[in-house]
N, CA, C and O atoms as a MOPAC input file, in Angstrom:
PM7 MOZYME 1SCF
protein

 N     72.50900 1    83.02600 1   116.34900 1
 C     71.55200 1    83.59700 1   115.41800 1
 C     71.13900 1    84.97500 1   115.92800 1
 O     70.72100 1    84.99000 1   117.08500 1
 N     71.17800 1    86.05200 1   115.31800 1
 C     70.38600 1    87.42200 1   115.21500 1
 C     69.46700 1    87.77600 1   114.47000 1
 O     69.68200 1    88.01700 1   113.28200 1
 N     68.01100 1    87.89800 1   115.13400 1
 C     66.92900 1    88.34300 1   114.21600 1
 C     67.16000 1    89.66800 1   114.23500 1
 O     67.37200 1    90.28900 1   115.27600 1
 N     67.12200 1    90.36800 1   112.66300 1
 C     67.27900 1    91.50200 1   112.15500 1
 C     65.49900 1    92.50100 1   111.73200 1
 O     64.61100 1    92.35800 1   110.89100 1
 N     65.76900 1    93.47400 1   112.90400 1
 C     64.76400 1    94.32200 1   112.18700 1
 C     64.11200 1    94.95100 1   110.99800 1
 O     64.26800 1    96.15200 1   110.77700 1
 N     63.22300 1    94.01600 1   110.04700 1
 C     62.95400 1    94.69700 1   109.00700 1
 C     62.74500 1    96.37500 1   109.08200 1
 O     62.08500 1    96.87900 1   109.99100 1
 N     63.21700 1    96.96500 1   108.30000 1
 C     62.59500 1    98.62000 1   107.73200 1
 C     62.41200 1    98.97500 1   106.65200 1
 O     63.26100 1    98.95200 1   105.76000 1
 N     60.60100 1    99.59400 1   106.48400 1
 C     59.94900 1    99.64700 1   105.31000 1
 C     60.27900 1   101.17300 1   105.12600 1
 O     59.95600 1   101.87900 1   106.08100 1
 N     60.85700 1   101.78300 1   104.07600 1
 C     61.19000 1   103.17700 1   103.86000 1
 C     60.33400 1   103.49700 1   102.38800 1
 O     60.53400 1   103.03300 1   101.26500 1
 N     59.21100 1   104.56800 1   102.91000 1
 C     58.49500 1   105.08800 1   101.71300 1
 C     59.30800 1   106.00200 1   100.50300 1
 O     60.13200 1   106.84800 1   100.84900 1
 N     59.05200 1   105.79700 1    99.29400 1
 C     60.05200 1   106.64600 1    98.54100 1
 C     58.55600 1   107.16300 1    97.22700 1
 O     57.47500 1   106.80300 1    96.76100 1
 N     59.30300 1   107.92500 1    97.21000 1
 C     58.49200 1   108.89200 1    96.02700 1
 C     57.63900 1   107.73300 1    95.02400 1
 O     56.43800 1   107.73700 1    94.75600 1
 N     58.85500 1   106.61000 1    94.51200 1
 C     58.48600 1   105.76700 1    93.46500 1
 C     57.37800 1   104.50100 1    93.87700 1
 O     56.53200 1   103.95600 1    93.16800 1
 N     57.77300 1   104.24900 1    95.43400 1
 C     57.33800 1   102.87600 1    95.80800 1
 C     57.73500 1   103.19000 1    97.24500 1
 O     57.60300 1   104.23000 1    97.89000 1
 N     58.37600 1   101.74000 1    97.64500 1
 C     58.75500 1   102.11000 1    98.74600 1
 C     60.21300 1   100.65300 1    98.70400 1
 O     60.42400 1    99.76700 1    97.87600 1
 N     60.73700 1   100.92400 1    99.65600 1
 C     61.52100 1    99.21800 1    99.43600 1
 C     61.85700 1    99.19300 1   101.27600 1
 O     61.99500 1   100.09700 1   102.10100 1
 N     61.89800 1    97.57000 1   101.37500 1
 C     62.20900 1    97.01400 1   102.64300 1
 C     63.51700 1    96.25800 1   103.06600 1
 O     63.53700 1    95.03200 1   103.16700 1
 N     64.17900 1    96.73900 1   103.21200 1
 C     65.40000 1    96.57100 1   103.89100 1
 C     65.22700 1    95.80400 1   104.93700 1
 O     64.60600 1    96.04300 1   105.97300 1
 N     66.05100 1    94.47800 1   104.48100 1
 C     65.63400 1    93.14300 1   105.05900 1
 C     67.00800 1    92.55500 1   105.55100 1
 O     67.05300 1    91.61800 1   106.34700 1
 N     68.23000 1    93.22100 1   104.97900 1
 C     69.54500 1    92.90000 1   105.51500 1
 C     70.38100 1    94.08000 1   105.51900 1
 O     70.30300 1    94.86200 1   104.57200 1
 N     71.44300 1    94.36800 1   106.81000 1
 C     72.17900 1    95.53600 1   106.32300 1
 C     73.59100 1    95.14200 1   107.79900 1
 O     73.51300 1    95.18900 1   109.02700 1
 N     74.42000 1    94.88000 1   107.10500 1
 C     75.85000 1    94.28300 1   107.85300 1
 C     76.91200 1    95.00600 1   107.17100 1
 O     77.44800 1    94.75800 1   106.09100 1
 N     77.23200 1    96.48200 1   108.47100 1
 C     77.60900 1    97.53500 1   108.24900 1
 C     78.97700 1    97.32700 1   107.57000 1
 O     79.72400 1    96.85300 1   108.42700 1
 N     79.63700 1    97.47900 1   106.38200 1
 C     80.66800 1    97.91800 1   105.71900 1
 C     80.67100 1    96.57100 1   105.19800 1
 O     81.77500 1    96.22000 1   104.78100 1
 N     79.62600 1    95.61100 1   105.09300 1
 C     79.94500 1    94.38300 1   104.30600 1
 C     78.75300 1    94.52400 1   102.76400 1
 O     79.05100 1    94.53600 1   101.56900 1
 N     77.15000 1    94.62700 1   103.55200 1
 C     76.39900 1    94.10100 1   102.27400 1
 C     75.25900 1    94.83700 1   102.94400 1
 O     75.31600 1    95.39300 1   104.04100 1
 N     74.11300 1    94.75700 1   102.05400 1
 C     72.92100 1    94.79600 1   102.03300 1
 C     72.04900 1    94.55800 1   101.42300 1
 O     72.19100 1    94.81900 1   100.22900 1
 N     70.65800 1    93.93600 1   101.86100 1
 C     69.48600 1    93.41700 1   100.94800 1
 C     68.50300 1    94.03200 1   101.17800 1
 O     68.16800 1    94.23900 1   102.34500 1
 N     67.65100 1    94.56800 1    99.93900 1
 C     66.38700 1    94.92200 1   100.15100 1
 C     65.28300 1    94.28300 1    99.02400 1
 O     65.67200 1    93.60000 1    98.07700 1
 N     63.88700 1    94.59500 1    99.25700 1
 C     63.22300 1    94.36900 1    98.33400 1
 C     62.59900 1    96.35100 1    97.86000 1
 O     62.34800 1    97.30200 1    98.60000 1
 N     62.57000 1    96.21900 1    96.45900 1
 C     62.34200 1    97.59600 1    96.24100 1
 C     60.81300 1    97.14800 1    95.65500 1
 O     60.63400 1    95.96700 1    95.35700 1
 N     59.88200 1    97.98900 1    95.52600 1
 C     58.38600 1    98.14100 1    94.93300 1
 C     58.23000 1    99.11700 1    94.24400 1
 O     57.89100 1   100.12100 1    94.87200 1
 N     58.41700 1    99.29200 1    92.51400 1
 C     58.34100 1   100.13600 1    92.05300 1
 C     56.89400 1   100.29700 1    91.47300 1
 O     56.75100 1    99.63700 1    90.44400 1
 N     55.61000 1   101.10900 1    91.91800 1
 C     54.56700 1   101.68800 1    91.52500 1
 C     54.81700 1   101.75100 1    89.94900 1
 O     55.87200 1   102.14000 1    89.44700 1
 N     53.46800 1   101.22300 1    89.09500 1
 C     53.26700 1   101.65200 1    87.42100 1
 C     53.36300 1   103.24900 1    86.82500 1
 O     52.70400 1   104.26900 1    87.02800 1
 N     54.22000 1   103.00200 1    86.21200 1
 C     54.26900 1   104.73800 1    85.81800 1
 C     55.21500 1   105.76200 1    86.70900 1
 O     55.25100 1   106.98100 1    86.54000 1
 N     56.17300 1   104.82500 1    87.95100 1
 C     57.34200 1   105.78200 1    88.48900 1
 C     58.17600 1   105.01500 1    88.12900 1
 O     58.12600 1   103.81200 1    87.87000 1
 N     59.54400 1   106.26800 1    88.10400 1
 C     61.22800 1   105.40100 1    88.15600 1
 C     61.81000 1   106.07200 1    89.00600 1
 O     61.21500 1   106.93100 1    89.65700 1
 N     62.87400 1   105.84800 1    89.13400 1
 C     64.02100 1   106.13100 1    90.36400 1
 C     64.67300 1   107.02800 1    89.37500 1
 O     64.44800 1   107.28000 1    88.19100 1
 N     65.69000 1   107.48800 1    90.37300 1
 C     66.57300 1   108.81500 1    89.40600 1
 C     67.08200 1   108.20200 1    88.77500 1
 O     66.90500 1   106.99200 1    88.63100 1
 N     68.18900 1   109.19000 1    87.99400 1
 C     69.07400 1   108.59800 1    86.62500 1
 C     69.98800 1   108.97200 1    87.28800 1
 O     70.16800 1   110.18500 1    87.39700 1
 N     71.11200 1   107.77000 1    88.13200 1
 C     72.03900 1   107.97500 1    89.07900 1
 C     73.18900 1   107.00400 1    88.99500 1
 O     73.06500 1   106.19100 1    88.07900 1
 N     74.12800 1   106.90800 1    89.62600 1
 C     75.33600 1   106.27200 1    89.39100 1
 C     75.38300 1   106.30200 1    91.00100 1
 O     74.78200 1   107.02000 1    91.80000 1
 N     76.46400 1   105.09900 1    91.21900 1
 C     76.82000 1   105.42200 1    93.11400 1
 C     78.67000 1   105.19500 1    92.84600 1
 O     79.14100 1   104.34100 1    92.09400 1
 N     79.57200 1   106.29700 1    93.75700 1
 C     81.02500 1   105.88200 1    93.51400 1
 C     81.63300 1   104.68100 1    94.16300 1
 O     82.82800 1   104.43100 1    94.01300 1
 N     80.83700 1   103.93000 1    94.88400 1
 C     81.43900 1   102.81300 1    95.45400 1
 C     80.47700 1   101.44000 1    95.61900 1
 O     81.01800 1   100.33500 1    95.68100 1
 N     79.31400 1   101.55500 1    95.67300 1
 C     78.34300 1   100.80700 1    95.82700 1
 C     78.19200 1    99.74800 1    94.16400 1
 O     78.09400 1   100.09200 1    92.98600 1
 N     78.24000 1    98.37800 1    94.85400 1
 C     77.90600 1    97.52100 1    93.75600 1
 C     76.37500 1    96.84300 1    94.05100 1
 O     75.96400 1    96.42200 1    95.13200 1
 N     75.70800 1    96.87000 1    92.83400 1
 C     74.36700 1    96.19500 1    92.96600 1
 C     74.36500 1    94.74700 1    92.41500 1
 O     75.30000 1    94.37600 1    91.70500 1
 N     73.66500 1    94.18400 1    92.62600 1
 C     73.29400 1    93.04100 1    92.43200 1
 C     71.43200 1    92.99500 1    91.94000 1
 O     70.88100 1    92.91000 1    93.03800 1
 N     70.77000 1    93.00500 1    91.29900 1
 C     69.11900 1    92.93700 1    91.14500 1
 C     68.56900 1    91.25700 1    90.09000 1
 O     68.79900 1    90.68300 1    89.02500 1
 N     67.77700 1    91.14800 1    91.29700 1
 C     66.61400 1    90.23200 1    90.55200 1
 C     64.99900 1    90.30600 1    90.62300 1
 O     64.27700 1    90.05900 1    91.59000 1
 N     64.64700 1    90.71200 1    89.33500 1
 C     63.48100 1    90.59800 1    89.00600 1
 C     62.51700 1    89.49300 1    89.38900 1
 O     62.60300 1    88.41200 1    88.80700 1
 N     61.51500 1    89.71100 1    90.42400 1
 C     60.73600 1    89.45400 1    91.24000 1
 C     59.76200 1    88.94000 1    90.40700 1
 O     59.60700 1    87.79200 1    89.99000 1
 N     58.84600 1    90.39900 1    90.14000 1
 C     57.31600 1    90.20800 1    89.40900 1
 C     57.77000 1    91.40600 1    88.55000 1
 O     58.77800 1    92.09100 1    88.72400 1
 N     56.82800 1    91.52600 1    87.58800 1
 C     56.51400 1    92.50000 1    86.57300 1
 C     57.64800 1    92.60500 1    85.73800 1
 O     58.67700 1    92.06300 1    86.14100 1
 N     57.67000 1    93.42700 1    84.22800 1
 C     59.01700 1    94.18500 1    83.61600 1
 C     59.72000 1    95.83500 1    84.06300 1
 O     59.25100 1    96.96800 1    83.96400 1
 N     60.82500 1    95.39900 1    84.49500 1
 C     61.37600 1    96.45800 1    84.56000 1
 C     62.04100 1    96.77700 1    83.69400 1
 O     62.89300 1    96.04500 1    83.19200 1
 N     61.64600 1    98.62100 1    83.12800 1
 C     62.74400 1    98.79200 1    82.34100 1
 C     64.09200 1    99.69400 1    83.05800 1
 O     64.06300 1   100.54400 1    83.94800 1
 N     65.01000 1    99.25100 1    82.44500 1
 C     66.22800 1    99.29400 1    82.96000 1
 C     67.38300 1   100.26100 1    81.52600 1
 O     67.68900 1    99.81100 1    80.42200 1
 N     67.73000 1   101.50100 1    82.07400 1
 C     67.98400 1   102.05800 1    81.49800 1
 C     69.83600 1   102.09800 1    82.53700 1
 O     70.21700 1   102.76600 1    83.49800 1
 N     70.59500 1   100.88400 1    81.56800 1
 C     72.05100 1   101.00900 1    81.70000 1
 C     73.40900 1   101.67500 1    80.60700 1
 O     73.82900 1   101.30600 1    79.51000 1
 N     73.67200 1   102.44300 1    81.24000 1
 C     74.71200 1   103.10600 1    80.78100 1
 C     73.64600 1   104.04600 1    79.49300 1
 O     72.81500 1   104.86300 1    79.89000 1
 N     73.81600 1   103.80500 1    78.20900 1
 C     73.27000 1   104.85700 1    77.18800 1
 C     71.94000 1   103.88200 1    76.54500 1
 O     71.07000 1   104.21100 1    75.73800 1
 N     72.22100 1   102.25900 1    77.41100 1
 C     71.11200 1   101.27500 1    76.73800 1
 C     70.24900 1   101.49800 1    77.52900 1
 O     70.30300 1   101.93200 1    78.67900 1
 N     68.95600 1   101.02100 1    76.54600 1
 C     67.42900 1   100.56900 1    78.08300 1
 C     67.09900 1    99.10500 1    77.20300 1
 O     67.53200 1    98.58200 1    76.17600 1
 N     66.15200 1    98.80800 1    78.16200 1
 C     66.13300 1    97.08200 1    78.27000 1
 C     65.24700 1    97.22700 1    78.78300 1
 O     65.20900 1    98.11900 1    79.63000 1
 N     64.11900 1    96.43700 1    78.52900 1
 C     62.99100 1    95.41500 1    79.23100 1
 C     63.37900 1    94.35000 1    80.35300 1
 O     62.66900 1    95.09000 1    81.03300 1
 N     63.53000 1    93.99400 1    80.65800 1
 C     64.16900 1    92.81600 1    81.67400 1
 C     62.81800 1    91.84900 1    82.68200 1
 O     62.49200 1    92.03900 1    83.85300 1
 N     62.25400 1    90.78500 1    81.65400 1
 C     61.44400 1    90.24100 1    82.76600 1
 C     61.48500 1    89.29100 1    83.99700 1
 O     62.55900 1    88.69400 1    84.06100 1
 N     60.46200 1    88.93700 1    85.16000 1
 C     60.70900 1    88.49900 1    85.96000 1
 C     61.56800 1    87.13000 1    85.58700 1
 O     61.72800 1    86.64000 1    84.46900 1
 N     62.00200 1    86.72500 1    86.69100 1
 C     63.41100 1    85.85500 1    86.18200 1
 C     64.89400 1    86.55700 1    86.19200 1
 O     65.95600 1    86.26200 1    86.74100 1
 N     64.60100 1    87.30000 1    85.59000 1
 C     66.18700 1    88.27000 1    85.24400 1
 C     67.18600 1    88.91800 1    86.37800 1
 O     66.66900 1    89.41000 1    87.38100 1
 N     68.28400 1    88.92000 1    86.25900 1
 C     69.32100 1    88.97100 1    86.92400 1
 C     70.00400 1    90.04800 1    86.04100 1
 O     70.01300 1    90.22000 1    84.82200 1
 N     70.68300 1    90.84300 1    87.27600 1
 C     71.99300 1    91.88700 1    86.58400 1
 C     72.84100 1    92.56900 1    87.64900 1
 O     72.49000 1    92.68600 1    88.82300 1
 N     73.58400 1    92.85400 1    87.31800 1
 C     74.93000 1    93.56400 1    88.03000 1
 C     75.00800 1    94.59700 1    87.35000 1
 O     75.02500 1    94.68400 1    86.12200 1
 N     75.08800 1    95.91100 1    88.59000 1
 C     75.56300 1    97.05000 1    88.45200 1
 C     76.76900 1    97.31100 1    89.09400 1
 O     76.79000 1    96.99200 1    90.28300 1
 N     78.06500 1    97.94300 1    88.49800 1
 C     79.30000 1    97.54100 1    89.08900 1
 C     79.61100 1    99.38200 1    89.40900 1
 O     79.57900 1   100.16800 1    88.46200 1
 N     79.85400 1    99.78500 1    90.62000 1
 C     80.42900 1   101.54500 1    90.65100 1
 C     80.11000 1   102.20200 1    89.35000 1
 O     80.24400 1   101.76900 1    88.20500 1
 N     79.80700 1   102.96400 1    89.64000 1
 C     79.75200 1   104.44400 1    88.40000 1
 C     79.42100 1   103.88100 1    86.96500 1
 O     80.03200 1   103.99600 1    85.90200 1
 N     78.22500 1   103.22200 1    87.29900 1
 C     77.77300 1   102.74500 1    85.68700 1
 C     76.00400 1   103.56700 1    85.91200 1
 O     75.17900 1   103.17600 1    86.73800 1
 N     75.85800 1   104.39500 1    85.22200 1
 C     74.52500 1   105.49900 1    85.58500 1
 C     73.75800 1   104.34300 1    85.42400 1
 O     74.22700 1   103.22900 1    85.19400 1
 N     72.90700 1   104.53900 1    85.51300 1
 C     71.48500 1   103.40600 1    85.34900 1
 C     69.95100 1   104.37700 1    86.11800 1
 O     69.71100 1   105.35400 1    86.82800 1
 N     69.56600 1   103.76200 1    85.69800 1
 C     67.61000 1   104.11800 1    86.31200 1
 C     66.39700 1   102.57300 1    86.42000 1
 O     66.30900 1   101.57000 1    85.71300 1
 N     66.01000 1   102.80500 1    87.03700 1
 C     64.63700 1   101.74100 1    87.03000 1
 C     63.75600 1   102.43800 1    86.68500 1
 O     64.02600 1   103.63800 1    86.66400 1
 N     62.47100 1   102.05800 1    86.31000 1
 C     61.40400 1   102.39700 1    85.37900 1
 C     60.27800 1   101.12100 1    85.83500 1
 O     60.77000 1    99.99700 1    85.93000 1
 N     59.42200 1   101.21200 1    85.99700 1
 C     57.83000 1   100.27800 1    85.97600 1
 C     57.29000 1   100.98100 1    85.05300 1
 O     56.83200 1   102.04900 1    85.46100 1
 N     57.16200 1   100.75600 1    83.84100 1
 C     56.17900 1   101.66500 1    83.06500 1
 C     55.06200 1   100.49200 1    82.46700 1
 O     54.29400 1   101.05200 1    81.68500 1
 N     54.91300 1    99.78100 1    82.53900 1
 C     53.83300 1    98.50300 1    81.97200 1
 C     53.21700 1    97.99000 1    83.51500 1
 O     52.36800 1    97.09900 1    83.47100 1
 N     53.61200 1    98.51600 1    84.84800 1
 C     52.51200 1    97.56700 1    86.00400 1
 C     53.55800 1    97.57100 1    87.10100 1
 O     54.76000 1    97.80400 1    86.97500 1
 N     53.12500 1    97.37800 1    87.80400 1
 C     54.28800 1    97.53800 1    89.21500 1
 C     55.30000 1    96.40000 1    89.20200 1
 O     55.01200 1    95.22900 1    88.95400 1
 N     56.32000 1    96.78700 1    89.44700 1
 C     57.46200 1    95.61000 1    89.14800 1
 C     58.15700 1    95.67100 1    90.90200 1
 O     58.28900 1    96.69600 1    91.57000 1
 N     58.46900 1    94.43500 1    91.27000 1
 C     59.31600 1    93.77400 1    92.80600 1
 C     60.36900 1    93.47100 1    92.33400 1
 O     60.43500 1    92.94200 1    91.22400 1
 N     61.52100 1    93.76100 1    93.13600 1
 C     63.26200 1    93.53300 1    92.47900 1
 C     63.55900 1    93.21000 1    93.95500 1
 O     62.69600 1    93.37700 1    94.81600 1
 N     64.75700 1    92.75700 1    94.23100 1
 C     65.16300 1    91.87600 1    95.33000 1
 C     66.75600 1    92.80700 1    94.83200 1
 O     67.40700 1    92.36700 1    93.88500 1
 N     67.09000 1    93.70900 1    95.36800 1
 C     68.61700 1    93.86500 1    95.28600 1
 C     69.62100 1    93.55400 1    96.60700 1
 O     69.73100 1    93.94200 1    97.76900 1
 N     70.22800 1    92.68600 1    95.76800 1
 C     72.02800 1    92.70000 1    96.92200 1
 C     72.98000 1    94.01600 1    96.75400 1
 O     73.29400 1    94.31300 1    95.60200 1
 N     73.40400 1    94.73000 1    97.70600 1
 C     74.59900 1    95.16200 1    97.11700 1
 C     75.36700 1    95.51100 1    98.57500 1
 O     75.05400 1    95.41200 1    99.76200 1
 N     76.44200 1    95.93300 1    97.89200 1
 C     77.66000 1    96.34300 1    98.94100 1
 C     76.80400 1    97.57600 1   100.53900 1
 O     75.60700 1    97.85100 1   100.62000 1
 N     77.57500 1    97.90000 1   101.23000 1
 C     76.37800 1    99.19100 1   102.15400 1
 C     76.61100 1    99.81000 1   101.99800 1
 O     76.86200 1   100.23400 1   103.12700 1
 N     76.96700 1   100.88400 1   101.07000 1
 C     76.82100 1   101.94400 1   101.09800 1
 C     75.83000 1   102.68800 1   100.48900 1
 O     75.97500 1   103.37000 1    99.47500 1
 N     74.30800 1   102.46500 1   101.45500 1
 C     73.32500 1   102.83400 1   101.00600 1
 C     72.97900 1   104.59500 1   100.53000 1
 O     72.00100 1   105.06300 1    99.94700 1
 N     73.84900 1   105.06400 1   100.89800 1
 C     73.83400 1   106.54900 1   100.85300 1
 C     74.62000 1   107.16200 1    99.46500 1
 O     74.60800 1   108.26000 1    98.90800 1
 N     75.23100 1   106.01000 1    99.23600 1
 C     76.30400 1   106.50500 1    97.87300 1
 C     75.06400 1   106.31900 1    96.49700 1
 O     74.77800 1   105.45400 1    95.67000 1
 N     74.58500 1   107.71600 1    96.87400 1
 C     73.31000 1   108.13100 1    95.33800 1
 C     74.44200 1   109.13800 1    94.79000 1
 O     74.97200 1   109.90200 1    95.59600 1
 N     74.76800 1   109.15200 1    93.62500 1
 C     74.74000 1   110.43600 1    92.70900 1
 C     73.52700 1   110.81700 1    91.69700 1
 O     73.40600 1   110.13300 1    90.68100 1
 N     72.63600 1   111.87500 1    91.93800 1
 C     71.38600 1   111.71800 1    91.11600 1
 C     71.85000 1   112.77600 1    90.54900 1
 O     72.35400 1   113.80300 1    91.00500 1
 N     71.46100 1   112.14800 1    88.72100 1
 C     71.83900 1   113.13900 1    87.69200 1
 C     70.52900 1   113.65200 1    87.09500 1
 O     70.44500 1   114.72500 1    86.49700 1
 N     69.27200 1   112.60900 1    87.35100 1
 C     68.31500 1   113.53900 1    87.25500 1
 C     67.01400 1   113.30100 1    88.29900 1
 O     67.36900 1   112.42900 1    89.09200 1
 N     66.01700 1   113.62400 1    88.51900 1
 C     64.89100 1   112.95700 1    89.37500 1
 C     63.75100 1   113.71300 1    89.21900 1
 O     63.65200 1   114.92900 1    89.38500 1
 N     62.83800 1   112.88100 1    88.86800 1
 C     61.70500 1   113.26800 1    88.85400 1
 C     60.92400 1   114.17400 1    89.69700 1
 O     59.94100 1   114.84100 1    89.37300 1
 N     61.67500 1   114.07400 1    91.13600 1
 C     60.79700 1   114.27800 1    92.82800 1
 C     61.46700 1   115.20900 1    93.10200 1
 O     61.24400 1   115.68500 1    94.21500 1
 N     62.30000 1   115.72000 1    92.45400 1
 C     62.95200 1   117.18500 1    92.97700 1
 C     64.11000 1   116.82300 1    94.06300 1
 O     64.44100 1   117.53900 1    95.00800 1
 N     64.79300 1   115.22700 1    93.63300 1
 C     65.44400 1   115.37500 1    94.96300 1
 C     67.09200 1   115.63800 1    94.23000 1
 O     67.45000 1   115.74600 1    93.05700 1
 N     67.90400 1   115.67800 1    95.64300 1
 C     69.46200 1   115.30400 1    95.11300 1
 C     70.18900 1   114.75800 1    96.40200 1
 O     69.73800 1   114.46600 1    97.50900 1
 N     71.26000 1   114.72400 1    95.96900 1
 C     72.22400 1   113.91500 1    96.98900 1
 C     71.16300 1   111.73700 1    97.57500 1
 O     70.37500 1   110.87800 1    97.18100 1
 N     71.94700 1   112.08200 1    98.52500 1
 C     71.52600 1   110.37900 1    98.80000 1
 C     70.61800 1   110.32800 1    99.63200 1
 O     70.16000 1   109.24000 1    99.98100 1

């Protein structure tokens, strides 16, 4: 058995805690998206997500659709499918799996003035 160091990383929107990360296999975090922020409008070229809705509605803006998605809900983001998160009704908790390549951001737009990963 290996106990793994949690790391809480503050982000413009929230913050999320990176609770698993097994280099070139996977990674888990919990993300905290604050009422009234979203994440960029981004795509990643290799990274697959996995998300489940914790608490609150997230809206979820995939490919040219957006969606409500309440707690309970499950979805897959598969390479280069743009997407965004959104809390716009109350702070929403998501639990994402995905592949590690935590750095593979393409941001097409952002609120925070940022770019790259």
């Amino acid at each position: 058995m290996s106990l793994f160091k949690t790391r809480r990383v503050p982000k413009p929107w929230g913050h999320e805690l990176i609770f698993a990360l097994a280099p070139r296999r996977y990674a888990g975090k919990i993300l905290v998206i604050e009422k009234g922020k979203r994440l960029s409008l981004q795509y990643h070229r290799r990274k697959h997500e996995s998300l489940l809705v914790l608490k609150g509605a997230l809206t979820l803006r995939l490919g040219k659709a957006t969606r409500t998605l309440p707690a309970g809900s499950a979805v897959a983001i598969p390479p280069r499918t743009v997407h965004r998160f959104e809390a716009r009704r109350g702070r929403v908790t998501l639990v994402e799996v995905s592949t590690a390549e935590l750095g593979d951001v393409v941001r097409l737009q952002d609120d925070y003035g940022r770019t790259g990963g």
